[in-house]
C-alpha positions as CSV (number, residue, x, y, z in Angstrom):
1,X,-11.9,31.2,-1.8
2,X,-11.0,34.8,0.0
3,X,-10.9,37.3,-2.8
4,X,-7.5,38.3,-4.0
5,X,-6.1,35.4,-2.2
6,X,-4.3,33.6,-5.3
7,X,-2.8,36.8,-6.5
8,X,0.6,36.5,-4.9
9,X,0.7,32.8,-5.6
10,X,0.2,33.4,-9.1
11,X,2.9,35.2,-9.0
12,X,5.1,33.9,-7.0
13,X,4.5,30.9,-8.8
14,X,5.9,31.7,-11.9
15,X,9.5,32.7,-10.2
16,X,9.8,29.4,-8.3
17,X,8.5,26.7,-10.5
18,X,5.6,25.6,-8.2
19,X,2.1,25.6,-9.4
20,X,-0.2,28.2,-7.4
21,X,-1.8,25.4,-5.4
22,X,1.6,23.7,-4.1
23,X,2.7,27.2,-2.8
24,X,-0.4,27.8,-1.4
25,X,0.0,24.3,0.4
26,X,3.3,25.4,1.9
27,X,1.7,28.9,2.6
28,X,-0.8,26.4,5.2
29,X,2.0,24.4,6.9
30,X,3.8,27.7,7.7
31,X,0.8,29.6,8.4
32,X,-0.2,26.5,11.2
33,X,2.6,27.5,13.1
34,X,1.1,30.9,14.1
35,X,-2.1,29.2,14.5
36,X,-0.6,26.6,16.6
37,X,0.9,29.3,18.5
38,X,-2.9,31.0,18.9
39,X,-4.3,27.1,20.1
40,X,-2.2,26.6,22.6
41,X,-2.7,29.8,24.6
42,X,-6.5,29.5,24.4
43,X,-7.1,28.4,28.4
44,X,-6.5,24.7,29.3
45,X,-10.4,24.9,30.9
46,X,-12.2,25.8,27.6
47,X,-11.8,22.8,25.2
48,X,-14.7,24.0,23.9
49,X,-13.5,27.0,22.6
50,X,-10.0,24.9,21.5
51,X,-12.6,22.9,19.4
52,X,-14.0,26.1,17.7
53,X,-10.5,27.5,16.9
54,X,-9.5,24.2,15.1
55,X,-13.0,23.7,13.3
56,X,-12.2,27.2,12.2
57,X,-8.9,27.1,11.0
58,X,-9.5,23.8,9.1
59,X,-12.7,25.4,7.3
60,X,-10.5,28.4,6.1
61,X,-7.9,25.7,4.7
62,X,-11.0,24.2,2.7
63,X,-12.5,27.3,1.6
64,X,-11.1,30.3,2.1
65,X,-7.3,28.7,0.4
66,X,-8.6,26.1,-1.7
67,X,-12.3,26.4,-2.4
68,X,-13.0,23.0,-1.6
69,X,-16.3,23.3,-1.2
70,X,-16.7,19.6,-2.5
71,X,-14.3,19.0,0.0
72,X,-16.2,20.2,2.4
73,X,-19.5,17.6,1.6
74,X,-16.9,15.0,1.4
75,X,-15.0,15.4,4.6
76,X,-18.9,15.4,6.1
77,X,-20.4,12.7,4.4
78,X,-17.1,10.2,5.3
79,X,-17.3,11.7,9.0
80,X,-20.7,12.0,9.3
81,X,-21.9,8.4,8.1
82,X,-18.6,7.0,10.4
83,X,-20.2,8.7,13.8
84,X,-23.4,7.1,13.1
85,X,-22.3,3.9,11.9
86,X,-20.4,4.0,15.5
87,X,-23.4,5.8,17.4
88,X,-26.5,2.8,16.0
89,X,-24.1,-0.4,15.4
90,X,-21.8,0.2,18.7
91,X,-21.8,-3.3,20.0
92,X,-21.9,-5.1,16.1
93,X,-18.5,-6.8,15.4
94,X,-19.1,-5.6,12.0
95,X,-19.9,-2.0,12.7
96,X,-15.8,-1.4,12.2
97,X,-15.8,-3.4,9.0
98,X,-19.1,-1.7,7.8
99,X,-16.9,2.1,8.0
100,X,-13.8,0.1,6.6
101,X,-15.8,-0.5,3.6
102,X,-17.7,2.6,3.2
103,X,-14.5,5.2,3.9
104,X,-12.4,3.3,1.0
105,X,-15.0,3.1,-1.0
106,X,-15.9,6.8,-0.9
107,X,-12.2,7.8,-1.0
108,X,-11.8,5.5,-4.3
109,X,-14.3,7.5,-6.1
110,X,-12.5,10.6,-5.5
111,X,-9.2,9.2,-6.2
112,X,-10.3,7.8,-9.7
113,X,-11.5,11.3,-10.5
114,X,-8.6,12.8,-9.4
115,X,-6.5,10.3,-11.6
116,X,-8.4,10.9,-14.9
117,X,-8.8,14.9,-14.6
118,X,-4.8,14.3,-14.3
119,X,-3.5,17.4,-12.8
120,X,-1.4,16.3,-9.8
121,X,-0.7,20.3,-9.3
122,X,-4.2,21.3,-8.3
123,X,-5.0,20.5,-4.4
124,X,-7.7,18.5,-4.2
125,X,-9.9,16.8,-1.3
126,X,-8.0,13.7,-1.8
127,X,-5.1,14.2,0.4
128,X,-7.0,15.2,3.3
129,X,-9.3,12.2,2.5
130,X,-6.4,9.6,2.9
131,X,-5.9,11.2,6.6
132,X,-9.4,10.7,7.3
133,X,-9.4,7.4,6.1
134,X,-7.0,6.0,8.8
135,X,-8.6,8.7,12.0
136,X,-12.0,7.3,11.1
137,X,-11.4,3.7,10.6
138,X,-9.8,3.8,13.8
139,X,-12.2,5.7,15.3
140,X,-14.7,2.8,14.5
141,X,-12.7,0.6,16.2
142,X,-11.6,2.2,19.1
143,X,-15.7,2.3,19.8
144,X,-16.1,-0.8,18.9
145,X,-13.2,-1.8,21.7
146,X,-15.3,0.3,24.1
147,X,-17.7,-2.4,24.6
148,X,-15.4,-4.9,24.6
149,X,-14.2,-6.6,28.3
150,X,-10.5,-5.7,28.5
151,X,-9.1,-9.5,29.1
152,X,-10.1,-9.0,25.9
153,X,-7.9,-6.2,24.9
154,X,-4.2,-5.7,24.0
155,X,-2.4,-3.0,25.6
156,X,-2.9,-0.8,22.8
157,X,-6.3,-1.6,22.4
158,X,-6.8,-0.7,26.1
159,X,-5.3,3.0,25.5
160,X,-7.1,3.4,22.5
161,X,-10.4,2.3,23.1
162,X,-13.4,4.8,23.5
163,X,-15.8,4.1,26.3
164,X,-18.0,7.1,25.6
165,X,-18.8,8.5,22.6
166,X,-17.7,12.3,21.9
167,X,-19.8,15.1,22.0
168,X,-20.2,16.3,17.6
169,X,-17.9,19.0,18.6
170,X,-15.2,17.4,20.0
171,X,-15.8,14.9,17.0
172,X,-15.7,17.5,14.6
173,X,-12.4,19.1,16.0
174,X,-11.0,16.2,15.7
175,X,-12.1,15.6,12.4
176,X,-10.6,19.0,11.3
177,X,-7.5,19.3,13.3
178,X,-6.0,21.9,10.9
179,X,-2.1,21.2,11.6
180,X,-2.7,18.0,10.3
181,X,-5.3,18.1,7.9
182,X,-4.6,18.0,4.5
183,X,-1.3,15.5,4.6
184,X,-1.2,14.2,8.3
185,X,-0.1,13.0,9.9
186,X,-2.7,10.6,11.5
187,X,-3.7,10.2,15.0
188,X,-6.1,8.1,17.4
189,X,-9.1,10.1,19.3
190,X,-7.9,9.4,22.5
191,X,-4.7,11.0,21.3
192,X,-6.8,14.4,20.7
193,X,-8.6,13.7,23.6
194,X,-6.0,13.6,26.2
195,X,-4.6,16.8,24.5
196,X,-7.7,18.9,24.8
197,X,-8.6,18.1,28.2
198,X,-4.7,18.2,28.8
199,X,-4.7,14.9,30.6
200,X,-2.1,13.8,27.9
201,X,0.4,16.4,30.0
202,X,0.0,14.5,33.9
203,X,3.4,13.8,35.1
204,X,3.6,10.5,36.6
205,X,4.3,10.5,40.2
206,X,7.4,9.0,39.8
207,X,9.0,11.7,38.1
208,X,11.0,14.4,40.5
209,X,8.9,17.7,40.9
210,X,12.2,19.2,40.1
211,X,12.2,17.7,36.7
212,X,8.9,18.5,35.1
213,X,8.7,19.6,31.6
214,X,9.0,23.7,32.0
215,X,5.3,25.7,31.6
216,X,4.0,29.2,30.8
217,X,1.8,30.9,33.3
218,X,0.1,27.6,34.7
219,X,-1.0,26.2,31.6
220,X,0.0,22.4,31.3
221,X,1.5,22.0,28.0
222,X,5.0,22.0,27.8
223,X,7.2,24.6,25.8
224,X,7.1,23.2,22.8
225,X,8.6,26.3,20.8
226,X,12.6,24.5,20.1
227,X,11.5,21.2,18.6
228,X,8.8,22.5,16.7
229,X,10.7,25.3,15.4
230,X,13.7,22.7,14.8
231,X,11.1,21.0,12.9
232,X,9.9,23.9,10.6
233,X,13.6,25.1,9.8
234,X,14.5,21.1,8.9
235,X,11.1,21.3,6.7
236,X,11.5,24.5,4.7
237,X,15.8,22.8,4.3
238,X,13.9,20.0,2.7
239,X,11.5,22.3,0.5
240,X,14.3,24.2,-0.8
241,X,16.4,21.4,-1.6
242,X,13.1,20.2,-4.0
243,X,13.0,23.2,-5.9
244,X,16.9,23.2,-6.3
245,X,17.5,19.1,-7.3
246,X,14.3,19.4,-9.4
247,X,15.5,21.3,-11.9
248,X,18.3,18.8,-12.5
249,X,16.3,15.3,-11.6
250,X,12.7,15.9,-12.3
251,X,11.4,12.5,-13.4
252,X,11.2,13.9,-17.2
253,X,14.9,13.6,-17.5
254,X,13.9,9.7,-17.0
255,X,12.6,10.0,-20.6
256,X,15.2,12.3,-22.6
257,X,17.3,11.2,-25.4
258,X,20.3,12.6,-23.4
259,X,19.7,10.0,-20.4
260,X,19.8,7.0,-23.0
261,X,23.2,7.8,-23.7
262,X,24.7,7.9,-20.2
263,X,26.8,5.1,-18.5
264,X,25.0,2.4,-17.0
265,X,26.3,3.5,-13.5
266,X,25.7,6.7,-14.6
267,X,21.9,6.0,-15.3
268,X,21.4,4.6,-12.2
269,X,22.8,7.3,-10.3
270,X,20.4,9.7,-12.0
271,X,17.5,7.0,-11.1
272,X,18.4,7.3,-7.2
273,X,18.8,11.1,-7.6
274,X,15.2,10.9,-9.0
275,X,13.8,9.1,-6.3
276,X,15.8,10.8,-3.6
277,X,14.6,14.5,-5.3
278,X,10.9,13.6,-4.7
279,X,11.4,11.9,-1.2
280,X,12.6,15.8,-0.6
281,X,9.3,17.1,-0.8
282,X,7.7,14.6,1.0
283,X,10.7,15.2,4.3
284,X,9.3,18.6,4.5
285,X,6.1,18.8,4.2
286,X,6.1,16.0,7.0
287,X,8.5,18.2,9.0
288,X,6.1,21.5,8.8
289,X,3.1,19.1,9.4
290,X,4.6,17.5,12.1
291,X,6.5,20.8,13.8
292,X,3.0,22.8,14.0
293,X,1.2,19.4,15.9
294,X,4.3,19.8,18.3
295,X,4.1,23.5,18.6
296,X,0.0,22.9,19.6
297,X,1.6,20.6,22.3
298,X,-0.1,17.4,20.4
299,X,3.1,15.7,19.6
300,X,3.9,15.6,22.9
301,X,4.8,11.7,24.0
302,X,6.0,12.1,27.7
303,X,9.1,12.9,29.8
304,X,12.1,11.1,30.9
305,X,11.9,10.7,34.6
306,X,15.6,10.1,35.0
307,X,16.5,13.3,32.9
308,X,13.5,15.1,32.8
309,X,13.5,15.4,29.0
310,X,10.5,15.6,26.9
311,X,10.1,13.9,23.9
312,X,8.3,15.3,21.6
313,X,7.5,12.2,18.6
314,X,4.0,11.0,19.1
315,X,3.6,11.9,15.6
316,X,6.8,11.3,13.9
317,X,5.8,10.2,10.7
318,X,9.5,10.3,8.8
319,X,13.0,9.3,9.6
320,X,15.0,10.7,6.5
321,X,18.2,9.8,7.9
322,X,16.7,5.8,8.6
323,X,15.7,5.8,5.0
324,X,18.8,7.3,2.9
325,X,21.1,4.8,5.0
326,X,18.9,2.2,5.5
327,X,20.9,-1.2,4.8
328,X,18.1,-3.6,4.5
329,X,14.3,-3.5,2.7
330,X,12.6,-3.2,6.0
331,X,14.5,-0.5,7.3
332,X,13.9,1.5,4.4
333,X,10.3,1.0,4.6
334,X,10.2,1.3,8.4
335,X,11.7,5.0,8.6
336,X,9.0,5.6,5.4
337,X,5.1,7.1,6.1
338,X,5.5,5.6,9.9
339,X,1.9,6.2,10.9
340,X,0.6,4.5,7.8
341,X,2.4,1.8,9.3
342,X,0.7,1.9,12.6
343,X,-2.7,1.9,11.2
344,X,-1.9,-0.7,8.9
345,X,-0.1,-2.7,12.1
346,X,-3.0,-2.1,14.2
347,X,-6.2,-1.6,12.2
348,X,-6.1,-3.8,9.3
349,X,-3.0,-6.5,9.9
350,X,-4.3,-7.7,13.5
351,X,-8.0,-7.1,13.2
352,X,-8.4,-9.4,10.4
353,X,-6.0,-12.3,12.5
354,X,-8.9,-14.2,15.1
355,X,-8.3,-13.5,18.9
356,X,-5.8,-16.0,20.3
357,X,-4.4,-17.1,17.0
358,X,-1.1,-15.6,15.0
359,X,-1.4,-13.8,11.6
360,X,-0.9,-15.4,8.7
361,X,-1.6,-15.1,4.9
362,X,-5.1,-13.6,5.1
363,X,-4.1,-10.7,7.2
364,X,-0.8,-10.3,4.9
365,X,-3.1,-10.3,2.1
366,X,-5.4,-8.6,3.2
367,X,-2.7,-5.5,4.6
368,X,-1.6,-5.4,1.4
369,X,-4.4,-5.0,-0.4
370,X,-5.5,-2.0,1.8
371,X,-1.9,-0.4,1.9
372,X,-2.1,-0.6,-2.1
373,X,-6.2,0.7,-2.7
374,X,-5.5,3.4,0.1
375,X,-2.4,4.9,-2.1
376,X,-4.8,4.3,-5.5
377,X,-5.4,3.4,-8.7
378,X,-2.3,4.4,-10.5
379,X,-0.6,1.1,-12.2
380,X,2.3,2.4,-11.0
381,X,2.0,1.8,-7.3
382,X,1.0,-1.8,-8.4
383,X,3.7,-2.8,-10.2
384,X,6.3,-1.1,-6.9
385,X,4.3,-2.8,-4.4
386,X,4.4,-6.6,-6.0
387,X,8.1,-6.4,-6.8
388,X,9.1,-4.3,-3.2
389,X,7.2,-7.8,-1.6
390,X,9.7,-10.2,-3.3
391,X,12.8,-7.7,-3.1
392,X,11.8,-8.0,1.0
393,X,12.3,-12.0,0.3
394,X,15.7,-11.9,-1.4
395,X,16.6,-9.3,1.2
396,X,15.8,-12.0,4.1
397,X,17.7,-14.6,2.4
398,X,21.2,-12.6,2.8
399,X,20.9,-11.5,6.4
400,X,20.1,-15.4,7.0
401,X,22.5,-16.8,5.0
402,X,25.0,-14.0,4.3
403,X,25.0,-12.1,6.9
404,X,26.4,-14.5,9.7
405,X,29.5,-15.1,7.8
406,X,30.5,-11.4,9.2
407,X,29.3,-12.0,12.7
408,X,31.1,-14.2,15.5
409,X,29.9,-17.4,15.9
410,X,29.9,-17.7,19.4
411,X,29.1,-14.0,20.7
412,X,27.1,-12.7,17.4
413,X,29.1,-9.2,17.6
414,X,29.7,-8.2,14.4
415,X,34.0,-9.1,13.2
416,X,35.8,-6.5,11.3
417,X,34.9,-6.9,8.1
418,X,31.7,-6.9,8.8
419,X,31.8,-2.8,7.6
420,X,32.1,-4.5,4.3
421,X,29.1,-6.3,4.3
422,X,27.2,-3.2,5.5
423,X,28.6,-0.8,2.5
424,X,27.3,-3.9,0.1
425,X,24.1,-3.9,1.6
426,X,23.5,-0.2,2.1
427,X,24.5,0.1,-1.9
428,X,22.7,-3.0,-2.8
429,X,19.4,-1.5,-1.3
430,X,19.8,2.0,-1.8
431,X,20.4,0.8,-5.4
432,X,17.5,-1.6,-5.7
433,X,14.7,0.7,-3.9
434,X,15.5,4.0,-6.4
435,X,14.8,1.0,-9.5
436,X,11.7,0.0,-7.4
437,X,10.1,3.4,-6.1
438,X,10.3,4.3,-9.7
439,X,6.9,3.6,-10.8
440,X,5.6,5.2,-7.7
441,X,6.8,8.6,-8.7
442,X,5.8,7.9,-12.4
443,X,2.7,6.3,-12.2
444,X,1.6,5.3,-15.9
445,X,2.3,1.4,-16.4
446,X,3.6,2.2,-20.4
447,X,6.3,5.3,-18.8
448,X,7.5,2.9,-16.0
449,X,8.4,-0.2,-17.7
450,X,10.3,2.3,-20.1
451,X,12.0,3.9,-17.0
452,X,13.0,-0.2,-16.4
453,X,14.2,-0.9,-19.5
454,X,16.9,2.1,-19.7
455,X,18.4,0.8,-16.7
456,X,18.3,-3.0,-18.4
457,X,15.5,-3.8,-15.5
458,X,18.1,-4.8,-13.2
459,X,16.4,-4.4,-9.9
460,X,14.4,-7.3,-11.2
461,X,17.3,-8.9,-12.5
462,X,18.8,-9.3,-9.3
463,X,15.9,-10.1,-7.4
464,X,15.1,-13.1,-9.5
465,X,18.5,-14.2,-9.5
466,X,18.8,-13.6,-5.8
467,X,15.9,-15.8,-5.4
468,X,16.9,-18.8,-7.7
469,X,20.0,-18.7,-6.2
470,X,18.8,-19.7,-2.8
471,X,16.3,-22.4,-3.7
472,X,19.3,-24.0,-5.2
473,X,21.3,-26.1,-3.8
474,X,24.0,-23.3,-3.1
475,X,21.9,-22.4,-0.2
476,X,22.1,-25.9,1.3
477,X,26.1,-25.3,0.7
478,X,26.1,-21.8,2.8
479,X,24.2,-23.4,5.2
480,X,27.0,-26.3,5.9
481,X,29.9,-24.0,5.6
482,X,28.4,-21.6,8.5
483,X,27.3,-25.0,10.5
484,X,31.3,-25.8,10.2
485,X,32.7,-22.1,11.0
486,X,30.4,-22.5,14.0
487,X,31.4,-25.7,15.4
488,X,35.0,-24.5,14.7
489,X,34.7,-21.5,17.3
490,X,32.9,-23.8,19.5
491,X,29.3,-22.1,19.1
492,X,26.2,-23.4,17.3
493,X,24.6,-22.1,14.0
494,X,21.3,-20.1,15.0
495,X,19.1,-18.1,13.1
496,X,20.0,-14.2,13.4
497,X,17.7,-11.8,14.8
498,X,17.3,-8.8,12.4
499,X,14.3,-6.8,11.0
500,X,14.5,-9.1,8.0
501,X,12.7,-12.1,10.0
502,X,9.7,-10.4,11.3
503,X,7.1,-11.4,9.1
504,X,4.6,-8.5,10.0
505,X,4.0,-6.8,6.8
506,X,5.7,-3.0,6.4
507,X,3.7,-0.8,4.8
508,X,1.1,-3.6,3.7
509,X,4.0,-5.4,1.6
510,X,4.5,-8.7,2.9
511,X,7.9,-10.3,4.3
512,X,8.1,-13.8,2.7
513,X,5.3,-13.9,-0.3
514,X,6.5,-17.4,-1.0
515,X,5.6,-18.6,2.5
516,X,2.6,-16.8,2.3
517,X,1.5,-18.6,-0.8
518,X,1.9,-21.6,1.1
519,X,0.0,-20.6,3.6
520,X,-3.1,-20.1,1.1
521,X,-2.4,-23.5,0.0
522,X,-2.8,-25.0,3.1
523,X,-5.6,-23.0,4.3
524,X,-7.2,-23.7,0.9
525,X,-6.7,-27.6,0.9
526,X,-7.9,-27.3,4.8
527,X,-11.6,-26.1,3.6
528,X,-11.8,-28.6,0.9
529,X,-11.5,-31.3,3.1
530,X,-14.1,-29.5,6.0
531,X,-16.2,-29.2,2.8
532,X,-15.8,-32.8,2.2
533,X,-16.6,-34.0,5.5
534,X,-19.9,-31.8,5.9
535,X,-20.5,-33.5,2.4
536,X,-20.1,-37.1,3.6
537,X,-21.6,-36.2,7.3
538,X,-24.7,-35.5,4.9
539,X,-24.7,-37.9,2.6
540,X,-24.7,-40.8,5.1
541,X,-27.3,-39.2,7.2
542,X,-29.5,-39.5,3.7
543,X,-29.1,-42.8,3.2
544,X,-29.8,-43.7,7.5
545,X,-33.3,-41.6,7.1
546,X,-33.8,-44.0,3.5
């Protein structure tokens, strides 16, 4: 650490109720945006020295803020062991596996140390690690797809894919991209790539001359200075609504004798405002994080050749508005941690799935399982992930059975009452997320389920009852009176198409653990019986060669 550098965090700390590390985290986002400023007038021909600017930057971060020196050995060994993993084992379908393993595996260790030195205040290596995690394991991958024929590859796979292996210091700036390095948000190589070389910035020949994105003195990046500064004013909004809601709805009001006594509506209200006080922070430091990648020009994600309007979300990773009026369980968790999403989408879900077949319950489980070790080791996240999986299930059920009483039969718009149903189901699962996120914030198994009972545990209430409810033969009656209002209107019953019956996994939390189950079953019984027959196949050859 820079001498003298904690000084007026020390003492700034003390006036804003923020420990000397969190300000000094904030101090970073803001400070990126100069920095970002620096990076993108550094001449489009030297990537090299673009490199050594971001390498720099993201080694004062570690040391000269934090003194992460520990950091520093762990951001090596996880990127280090990675590039040769991908450098010896290129061509080995298990060279992307073998990084899997090792990344989450070295990641775990830190985050179990982090959980029992228990000071979520102090900035640790942690943070940046989870980042890593995701650039890494995709980087393995994308080289891996490198050697890959592409009638082999999605169109995704095709973009991403890395046909030559980069140089250590265009690795290494990659590796330390300091806008994004201590809480994302993720990206792909070929992302950074096609920034640094400023191919990422060729207009397509369709687009009229006359309505290319606007430039400074020849270089290719766009202005970038309105969204991204858009994006650190919405941010620092955000920050300062944390520091004002948490004195009123920290979590430890959760847990005061004064709480016990409210309402029940009341209680809940103060659950949500919980919830809603901590999403705060994590809306801005997503904004800054996100404005000071668009300010370097990396968020940059193309231009409208009809209006000639960039747009600037590459790196969205947060849609606050999408969660706080989401109306079903996926849409909540859609607008929520996006890119964790798209790594979980397209390096875990459809990597474990075999080419040419359709996911099912392995890759569900095996999403999950990632989304919940990559988060940690706190009971709390367990006990929100397993119940947010079957509150996704009763979900489904009313937008299938429910939901099309308030839509026309024949045309599917929705009728006027239909504003109803929305209210109910923007209450219900506004109402049923703040009794499920709770753990998340609170962490300890023992604190949670006490959280639960004050509020009678009636997010799992519900979602039980939701559930037996529709394997009873009440479903089987909605089901005959929408069949009737259909034929009625002349139309035919058909299943609705809504968020709800996608069964890719958000998040890592699957869509239907029921049919999932199932799904284990049947693979399950499927084995027994191949075991069976390799047994019998045997067994008769014995007794031919007797």
């Amino acid at each position: 650490m820079l001498p003298y550098i904690n000084k007026p965090f020390e003492l700034l700390s003390g006036a804003v109720g923020a420990s000397p590390d969190e300000l000094k985290l904030i101090f970073s986002f803001l400070l990126s945006y100069p920095l970002a400023g620096l990076l993108k007038r550094v001449p489009d021909t030297r990537p090299d020295y673009k490199n050594l600017f971001i390498i720099s930057g993201g080694l004062f971060y570690l040391v000269g803020l934090f003194s992460l020196w520990t950091g520093i050995r762990t951001l090596f060994i996880s990127s280090a062991v990675t590039y040769g993993l991908a450098h010896y084992l290129r061509t080995s379908p298990y060279m992307p596996w073998i990084a899997f393993v090792f990344l989450m595996g070295h990641m775990a260790v830190n985050q179990l140390s982090r959980q029992f030195a228990d000071a979520p205040s102090v900035v640790d290596i942690t943070g940046a690690q989870m980042v890593m995690v995701m650039k890494l394991s995709a980087f393995a991958w994308n080289v891996f797809d490198g050697t890959l024929p592409e009638d082999q590859l999605s169109d995704h796979q095709k973009d991403r894919r890395i046909i030559k292996l980069p140089s250590l210091l265009d690795y290494a700036g990659y590796v330390l991209f300091f806008p994004s390095l201590h809480a994302g948000p993720a990206f792909d190589y070929n992302e950074y790539r096609g920034w640094i070389d400023c191919s990422m910035f060729d207009v397509p020949a369709t687009v009229d001359p006359a309505k290319k994105p606007p430039t400074r003195k020849k270089r290719k990046i766009p202005r970038s200075g309105t969204p991204a500064t858009w994006k650190m004013v919405c941010g620092l909004l955000w920050i300062l609504a944390f520091l004002n809601l948490s004195s009123w709805y920290s979590p430890s009001v959760l847990f005061t004798d004064n709480y016990a006594t409210y309402s029940f509506l009341r209680r809940i209200f103060v659950l949500h405002m919980v919830g809603f006080t901590a999403r705060t922070k994590y809306y801005g430091v997503w904004f800054l994080a996100e404005g000071s990648c668009i300010l370097a020009g990396l968020g940059y994600n193309g231009v409208d050749p009809s209006t000639g309007r960039v747009s600037w979300n590459r790196l969205q990773n947060i849609r606050p508005w999408g969660v706080e009026s989401a109306q079903n369980s996926r849409g909540y968790l859609e607008n929520w941690n996006m890119n964790t999403n798209k790594w979980l989408r397209y390096y875990i879900y459809l990597r474990v799935t075999p080419r040419n077949r359709k996911p099912g319950f392995r890759a569900s489980m095996a999403t999950f399982v990632t989304s919940a070790f990559w988060h940690g080791f706190y009971p709390g996240y367990y006990l929100a992930f397993v119940l947010a999986s079957f509150v996704q299930t009763a979900a489904k059920h009313y937008r299938r059975n429910v939901r099309p009483f308030f839509l026309d039969p024949v045309s599917q718009k929705p009728l006027p009452n239909k504003k109803y149903y929305d209210f109910a189901s923007w209450l219900a699962t506004q109402a049923t997320f703040s009794f499920v996120v709770a753990p998340f914030i609170i962490l300890d198994f023992k604190q949670s389920l006490q959280v639960w009972s004050r509020v009678n545990f009636y997010g799992i209430v519900t979602t039980l009852a939701t559930l037996a409810f529709f394997a009873s033969p009440a479903k089987v009656h909605l089901r005959k009176m929408l069949e009737k209002k259909s034929r009625e209107a002349g139309g035919h019953l058909s299943r609705t198409t809504s968020s709800e019956n996608l069964k890719e996994p958000v998040l890592g939390l699957s869509a239907d653990p029921g049919k999932d189950i199932d799904e284990a079953i049947q693979e399950l019984q499927v084995e027994v019986e191949k075991a069976k027959k390799e047994l019998d196949k045997k067994s008769s050859q014995k007794k031919k060669a007797s």
